[in-house]
C-alpha positions as CSV (number, residue, x, y, z in Angstrom):
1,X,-8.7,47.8,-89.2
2,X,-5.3,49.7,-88.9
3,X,-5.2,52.6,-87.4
4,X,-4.5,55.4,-90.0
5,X,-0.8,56.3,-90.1
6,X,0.5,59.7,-89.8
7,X,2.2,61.6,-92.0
8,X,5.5,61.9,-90.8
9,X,5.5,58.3,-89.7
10,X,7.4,55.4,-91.6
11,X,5.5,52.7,-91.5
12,X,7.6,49.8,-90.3
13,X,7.8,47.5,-92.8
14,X,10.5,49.5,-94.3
15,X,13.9,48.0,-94.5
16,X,15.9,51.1,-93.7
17,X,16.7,50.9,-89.9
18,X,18.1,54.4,-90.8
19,X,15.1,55.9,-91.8
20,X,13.4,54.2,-89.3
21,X,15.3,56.0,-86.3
22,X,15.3,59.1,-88.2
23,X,11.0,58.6,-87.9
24,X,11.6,57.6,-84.6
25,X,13.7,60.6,-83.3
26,X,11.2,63.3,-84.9
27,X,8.2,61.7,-82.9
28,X,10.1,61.7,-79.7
29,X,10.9,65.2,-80.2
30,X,6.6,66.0,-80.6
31,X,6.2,63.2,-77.1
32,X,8.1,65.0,-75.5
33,X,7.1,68.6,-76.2
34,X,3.6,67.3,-74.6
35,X,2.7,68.2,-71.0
36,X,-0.8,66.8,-70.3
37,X,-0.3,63.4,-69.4
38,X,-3.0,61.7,-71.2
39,X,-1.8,63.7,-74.1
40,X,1.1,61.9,-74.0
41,X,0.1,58.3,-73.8
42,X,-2.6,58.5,-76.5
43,X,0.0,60.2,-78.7
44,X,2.0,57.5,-78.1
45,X,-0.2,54.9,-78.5
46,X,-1.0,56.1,-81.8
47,X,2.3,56.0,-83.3
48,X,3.2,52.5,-81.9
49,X,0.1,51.4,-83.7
50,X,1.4,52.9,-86.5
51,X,5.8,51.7,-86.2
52,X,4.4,48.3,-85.9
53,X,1.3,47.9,-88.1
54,X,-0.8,46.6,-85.3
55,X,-4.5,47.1,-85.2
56,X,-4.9,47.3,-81.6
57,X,-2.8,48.6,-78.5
58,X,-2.8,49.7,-74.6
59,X,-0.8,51.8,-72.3
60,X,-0.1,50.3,-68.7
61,X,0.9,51.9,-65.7
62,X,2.2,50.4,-62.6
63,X,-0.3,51.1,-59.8
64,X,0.7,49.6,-56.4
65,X,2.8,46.3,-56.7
66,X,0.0,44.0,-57.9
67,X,-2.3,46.0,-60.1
68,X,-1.7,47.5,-63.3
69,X,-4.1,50.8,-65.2
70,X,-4.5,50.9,-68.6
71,X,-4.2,54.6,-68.9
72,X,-4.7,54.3,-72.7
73,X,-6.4,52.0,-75.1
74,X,-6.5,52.1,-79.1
75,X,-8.3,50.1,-81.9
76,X,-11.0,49.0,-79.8
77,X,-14.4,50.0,-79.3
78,X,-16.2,48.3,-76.6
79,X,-20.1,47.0,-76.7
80,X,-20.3,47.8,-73.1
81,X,-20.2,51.4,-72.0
82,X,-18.8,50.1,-68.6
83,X,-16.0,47.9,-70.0
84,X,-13.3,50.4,-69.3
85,X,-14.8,51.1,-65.5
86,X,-15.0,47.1,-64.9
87,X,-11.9,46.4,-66.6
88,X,-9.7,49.4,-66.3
89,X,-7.6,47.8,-63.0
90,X,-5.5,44.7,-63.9
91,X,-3.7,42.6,-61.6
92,X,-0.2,42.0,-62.9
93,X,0.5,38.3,-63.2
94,X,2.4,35.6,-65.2
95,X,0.6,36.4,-68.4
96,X,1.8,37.4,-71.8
97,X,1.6,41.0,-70.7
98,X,2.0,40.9,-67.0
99,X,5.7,39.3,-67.5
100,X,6.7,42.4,-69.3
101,X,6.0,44.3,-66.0
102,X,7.5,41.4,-64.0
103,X,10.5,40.6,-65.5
104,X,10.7,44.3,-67.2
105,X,11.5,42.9,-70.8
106,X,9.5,42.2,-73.8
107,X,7.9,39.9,-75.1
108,X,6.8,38.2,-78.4
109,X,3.9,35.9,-78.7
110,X,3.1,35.2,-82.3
111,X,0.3,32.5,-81.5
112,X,-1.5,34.0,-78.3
113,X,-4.2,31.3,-77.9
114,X,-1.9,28.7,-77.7
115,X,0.8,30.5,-75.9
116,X,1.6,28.6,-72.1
117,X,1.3,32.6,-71.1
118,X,-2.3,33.1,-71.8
119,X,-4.7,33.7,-69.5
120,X,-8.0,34.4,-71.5
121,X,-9.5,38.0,-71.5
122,X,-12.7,39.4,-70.2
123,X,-16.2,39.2,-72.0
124,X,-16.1,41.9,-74.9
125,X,-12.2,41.7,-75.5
126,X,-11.3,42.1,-78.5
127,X,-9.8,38.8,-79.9
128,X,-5.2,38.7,-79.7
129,X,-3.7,37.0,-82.5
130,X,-0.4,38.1,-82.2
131,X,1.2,40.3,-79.2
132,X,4.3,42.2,-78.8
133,X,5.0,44.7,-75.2
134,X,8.2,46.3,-73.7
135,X,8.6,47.9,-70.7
136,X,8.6,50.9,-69.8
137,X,11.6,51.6,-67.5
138,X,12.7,55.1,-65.7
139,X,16.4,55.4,-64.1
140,X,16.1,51.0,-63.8
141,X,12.2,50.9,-62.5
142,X,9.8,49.4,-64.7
143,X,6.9,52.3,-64.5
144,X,4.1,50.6,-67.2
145,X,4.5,49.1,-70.3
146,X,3.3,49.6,-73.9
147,X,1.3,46.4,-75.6
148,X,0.2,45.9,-79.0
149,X,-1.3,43.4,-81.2
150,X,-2.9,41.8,-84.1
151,X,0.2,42.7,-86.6
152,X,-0.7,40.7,-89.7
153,X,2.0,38.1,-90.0
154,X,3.3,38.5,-86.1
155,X,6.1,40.5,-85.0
156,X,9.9,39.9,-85.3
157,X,13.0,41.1,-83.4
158,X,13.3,44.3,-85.2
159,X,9.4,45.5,-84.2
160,X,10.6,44.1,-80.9
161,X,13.7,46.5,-81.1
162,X,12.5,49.7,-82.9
163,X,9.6,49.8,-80.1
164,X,11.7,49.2,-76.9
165,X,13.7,52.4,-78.9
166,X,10.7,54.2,-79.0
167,X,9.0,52.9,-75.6
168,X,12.5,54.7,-73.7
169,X,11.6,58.2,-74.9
170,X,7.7,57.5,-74.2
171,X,8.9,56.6,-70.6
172,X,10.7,59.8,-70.3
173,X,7.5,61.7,-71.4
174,X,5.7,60.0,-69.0
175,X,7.9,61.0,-66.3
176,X,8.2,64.4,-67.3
177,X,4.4,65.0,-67.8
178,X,3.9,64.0,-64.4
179,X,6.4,65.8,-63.0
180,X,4.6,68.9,-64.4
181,X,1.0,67.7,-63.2
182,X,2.7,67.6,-59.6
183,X,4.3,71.2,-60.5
184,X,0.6,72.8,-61.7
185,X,-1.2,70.9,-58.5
186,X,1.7,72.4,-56.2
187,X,1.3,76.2,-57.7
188,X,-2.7,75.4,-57.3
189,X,-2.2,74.6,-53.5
190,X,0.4,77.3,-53.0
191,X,-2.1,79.6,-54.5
192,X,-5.2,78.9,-52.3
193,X,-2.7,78.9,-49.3
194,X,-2.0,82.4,-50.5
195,X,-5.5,83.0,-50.9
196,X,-6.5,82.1,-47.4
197,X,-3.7,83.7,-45.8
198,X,-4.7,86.8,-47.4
199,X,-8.0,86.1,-46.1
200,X,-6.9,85.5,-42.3
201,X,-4.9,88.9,-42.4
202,X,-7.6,90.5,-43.6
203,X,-9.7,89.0,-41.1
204,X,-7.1,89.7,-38.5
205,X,-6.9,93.4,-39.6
206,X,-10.8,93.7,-39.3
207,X,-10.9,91.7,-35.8
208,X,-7.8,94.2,-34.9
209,X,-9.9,97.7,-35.7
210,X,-13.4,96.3,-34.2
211,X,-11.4,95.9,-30.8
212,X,-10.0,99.5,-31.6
213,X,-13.5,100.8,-32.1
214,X,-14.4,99.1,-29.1
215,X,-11.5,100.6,-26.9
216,X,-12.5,103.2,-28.2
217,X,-16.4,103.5,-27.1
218,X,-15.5,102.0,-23.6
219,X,-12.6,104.1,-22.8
220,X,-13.7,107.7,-24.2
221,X,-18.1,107.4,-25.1
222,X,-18.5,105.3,-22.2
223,X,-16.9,107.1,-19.6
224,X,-18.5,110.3,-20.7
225,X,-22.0,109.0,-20.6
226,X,-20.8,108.0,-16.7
227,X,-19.4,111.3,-16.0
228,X,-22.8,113.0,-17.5
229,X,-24.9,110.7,-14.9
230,X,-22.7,111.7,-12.0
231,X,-22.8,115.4,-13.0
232,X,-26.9,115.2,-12.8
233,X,-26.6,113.7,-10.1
234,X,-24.2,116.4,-8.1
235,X,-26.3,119.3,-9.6
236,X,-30.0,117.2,-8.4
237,X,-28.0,117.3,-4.7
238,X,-27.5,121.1,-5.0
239,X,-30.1,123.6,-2.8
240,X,-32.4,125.5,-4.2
241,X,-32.9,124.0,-7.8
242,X,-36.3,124.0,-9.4
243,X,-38.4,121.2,-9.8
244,X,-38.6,121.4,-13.9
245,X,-34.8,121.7,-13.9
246,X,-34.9,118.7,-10.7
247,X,-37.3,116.5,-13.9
248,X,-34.1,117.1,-16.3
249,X,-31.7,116.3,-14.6
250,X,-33.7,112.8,-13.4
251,X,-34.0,112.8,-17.3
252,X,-30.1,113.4,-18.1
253,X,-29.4,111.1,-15.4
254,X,-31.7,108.5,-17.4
255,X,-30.6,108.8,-21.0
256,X,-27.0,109.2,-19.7
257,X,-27.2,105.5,-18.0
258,X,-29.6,103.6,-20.9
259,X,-26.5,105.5,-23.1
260,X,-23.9,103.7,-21.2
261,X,-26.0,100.4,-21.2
262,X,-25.7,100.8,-25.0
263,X,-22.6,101.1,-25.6
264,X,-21.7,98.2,-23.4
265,X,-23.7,96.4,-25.4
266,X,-22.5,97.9,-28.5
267,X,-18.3,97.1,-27.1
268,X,-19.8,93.5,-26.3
269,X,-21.0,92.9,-30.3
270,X,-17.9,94.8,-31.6
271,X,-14.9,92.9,-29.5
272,X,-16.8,89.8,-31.0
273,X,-14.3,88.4,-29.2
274,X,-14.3,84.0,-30.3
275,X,-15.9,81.7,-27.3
276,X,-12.9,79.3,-28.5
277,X,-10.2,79.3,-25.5
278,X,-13.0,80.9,-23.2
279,X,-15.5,79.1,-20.4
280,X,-19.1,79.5,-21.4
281,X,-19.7,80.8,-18.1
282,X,-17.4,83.5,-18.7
283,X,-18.5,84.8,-21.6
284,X,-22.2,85.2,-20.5
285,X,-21.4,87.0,-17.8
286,X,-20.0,89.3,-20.2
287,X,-23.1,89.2,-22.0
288,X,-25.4,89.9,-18.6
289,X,-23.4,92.7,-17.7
290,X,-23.6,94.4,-21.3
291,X,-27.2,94.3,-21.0
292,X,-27.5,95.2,-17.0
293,X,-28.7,98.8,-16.4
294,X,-30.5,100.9,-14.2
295,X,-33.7,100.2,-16.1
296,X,-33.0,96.3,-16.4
297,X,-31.9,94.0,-14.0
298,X,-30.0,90.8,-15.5
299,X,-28.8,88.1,-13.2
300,X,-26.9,84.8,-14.2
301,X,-28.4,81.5,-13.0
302,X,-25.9,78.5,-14.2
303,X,-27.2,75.2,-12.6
304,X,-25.4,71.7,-13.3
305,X,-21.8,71.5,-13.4
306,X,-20.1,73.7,-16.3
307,X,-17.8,71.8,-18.7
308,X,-16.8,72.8,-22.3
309,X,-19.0,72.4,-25.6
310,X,-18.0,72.0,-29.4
311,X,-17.4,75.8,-30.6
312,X,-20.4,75.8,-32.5
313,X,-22.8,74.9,-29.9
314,X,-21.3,77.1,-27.5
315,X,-21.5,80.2,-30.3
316,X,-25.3,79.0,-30.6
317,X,-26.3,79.3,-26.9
318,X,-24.5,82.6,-26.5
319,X,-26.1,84.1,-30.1
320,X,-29.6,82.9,-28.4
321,X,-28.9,84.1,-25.1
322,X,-27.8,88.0,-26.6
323,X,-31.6,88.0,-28.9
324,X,-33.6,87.1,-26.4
325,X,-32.1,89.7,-24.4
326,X,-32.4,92.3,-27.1
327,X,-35.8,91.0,-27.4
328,X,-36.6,92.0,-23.8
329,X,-34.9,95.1,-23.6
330,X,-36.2,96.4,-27.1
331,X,-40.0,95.1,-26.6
332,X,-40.8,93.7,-23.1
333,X,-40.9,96.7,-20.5
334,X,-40.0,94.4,-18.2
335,X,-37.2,95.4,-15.2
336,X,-36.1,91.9,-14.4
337,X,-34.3,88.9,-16.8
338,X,-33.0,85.8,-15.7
339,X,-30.8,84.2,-18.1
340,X,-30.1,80.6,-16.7
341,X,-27.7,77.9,-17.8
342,X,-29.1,73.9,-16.9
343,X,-25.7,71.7,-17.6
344,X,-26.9,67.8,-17.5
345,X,-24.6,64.8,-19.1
346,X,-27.0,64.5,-21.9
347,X,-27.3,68.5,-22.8
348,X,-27.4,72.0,-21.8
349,X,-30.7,74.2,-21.4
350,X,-30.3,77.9,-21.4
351,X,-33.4,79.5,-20.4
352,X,-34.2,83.6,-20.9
353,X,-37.2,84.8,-18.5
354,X,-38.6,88.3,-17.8
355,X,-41.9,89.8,-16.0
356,X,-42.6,92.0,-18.7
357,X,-45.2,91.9,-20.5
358,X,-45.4,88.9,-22.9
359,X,-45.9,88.2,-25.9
360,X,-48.5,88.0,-28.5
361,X,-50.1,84.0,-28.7
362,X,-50.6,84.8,-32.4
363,X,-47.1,85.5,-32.9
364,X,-46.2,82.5,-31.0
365,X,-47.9,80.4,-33.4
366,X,-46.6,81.7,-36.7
367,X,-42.8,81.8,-35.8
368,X,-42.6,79.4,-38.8
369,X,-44.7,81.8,-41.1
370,X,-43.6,84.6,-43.5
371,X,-43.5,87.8,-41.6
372,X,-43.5,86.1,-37.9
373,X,-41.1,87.5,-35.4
374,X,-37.7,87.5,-37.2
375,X,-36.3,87.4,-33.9
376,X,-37.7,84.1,-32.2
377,X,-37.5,82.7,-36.1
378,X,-33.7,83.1,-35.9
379,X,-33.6,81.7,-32.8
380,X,-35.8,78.5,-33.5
381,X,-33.3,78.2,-36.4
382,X,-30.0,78.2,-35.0
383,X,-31.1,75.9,-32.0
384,X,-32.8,73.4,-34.8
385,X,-29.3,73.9,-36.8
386,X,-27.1,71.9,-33.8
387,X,-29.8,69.3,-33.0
388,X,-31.6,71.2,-30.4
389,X,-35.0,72.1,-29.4
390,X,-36.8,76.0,-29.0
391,X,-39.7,76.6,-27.2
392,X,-40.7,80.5,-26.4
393,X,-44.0,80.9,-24.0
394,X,-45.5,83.2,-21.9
395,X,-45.0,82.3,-18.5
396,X,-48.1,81.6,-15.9
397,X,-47.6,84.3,-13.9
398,X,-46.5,86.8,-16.8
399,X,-43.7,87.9,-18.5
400,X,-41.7,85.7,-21.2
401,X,-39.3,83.0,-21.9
402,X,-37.8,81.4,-24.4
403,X,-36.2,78.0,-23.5
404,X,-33.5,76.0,-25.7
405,X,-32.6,72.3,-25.4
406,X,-29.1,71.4,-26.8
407,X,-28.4,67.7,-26.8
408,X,-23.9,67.7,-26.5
409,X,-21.2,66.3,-25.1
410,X,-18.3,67.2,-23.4
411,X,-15.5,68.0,-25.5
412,X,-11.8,66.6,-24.5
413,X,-9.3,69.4,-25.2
């Protein structure tokens, strides 16, 4: 059945070539005005249907120098929902449509089946009686080409003429439509580059005050918690002073050095200073020293020979290494953590032991549960999140480690 004709459309059995180009020229004007793509082909489509009195049509376009995609497909509805998928991609060959493409002119085949040209069609094709397709050509290259069929009667040289018309502003369309697509996909990119720029300043501008801050705390809190330790100690020295006012100062002198081991510690987290561009080794010596005080001995053990790790594995070691260090400062009592480093081919073990005081076995065995130890959870976690293995224990002859397996190889910078 024939497609429906518009209202503005002369059907093109008229005579009047006149008439017929003033038809023509008002529905270029509307293909034109068009901007989505699809838009434009089915529009198209529709109105070649209709110049032509053809029951069924397509719209090709070239894609790669074999295979042609019928972008748009009228007066057909297929009994398999996966005809379009299967069938969608068609090489272009010496066929009754594939010479329009090859040779980039139409052609006219008013007896199909027995046309030298025909090649058959796939299961669920509708059957071609009759066929009539021009090219579609932009600045001399041949870009797709428009095909209908089934005109009762066949089709003469003046279908053959009024479509090529027709199929020259379509072409244009085309063009233009993607030219806008392109324009709308390059504003889209521009945008999100705008977007994360904006991001990476901001991020910049954050990273820029936290090392401030931490100028700050080292250069100013930090040496005043020094110079408050070396005061208590001068007036301790001094004859003749009490022994209350002797237990103070031992207690000044105490607060004043576990205030300077804090904010160390508190300069180490703000700097947050990236591992990328840094050794390993390097930057855990920075974390051993921000945790080192009076009350807390912390030495570095790095066994193996030190090579550099994918970022995130590296981040991983160092974010385990600083909790378990928390963990023995804030709950341990110990005096003494070793913090060791075990580099092999095959991975790296880091290892955080202490003679305080242990932990829990109940604990232990719920780091897995609701409510367990957030932090031995979030260190099981981020060792299981790069492939690696946690194990925490209390050691035979007391105290507590937590030990971490990380399978990796070296990276080639």
């Amino acid at each position: 059945m024939a497609e429906r004709v518009p209202d503005r459309v002369v059907v093109a059995e008229r005579d009047d070539w006149q008439a017929q180009l003033e038809s023509l020229y008002a529905i270029s004007v509307e293909i034109a005005g068009l901007r989505e793509l699809s838009a434009v082909m089915d529009r198209a489509l529709e109105y070649c249907l209709a110049l032509t009195a053809s029951t069924f049509g397509f719209v090709g376009l070239v894609d790669g120098p074999e295979t042609m995609d019928v972008a748009a497909i009228r007066g057909f509805v297929p009994d398999r929902p996966d005809f379009y998928e299967r069938f969608r991609k068609i090489p272009i060959r010496r066929t009754i449509f594939g010479i329009v493409i090859l040779e980039g002119r139409p052609n006219i085949s008013n007896d199909v089946r027995n046309d030298p040209l025909h090649r058959g069609a796939p299961r669920g094709h509708p059957p071609v009686e009759t066929f009539l397709g021009v090219p579609l050509r932009v600045r001399e290259q041949t870009i797709g080409m428009i095909g209908v069929a089934n005109r009762p009667g066949g089709y003469e040289s003046s279908h053959e003429r009024l479509l090529s018309t027709f199929a020259n502003q379509v072409a244009v369309a085309i063009e233009n439509a993607r030219l806008y697509e392109r324009q709308r996909q390059m504003i889209a990119d521009l945008q999100q580059l705008h977007a994360r720029l904006d991001a990476a300043r901001l991020e910049a501008l954050l990273h820029q005050e936290r090392n401030r801050i931490a100028a700050e705390l080292h250069d100013r809190v930090a040496q005043i918690m020094f110079g408050i330790g070396i005061e208590a100690v001068w007036c301790r020295e001094q004859p003749g002073v009490p022994e209350p006012v002797l237990r103070s100062l031992d207690r000044i002198r105490e607060l004043a050095a576990r205030g300077a081991a804090e904010v160390r510690r508190v300069v180490y987290d703000l700097a947050d200073v990236p591992v990328t561009g840094r050794e390993l080794v390097e930057e855990l010596s920075r974390l051993v020293e921000a945790y080192r005080s009076e009350q807390l001995q912390v030495e570095l053990v790095i066994e193996g020979k030190p090579r550099r790790l994918p970022h995130a594995l590296e981040d991983t070691i160092l974010l385990i290494a600083r909790e378990a260090l928390t963990n023995v400062l804030r709950h341990s009592g110990a005096d003494l953590a070793i913090v060791s480093v075990h580099f092999t081919e095959q991975a790296v073990t880091l290892a955080v032991q202490d003679n305080g005081c242990g932990v829990d076995p109940a604990i232990l065995q719920a780091t897995e549960t609701p409510g367990a130890h957030l932090g031995l959870r979030s260190m099981r976690r981020r060792a299981e999140s790069v492939g690696g293995m946690f194990d925490a224990y209390n050691g035979e002859d007391g105290g507590f480690v937590v030990r971490v397996v990380i399978p990796a190889e070296p990276r080639w910078e």
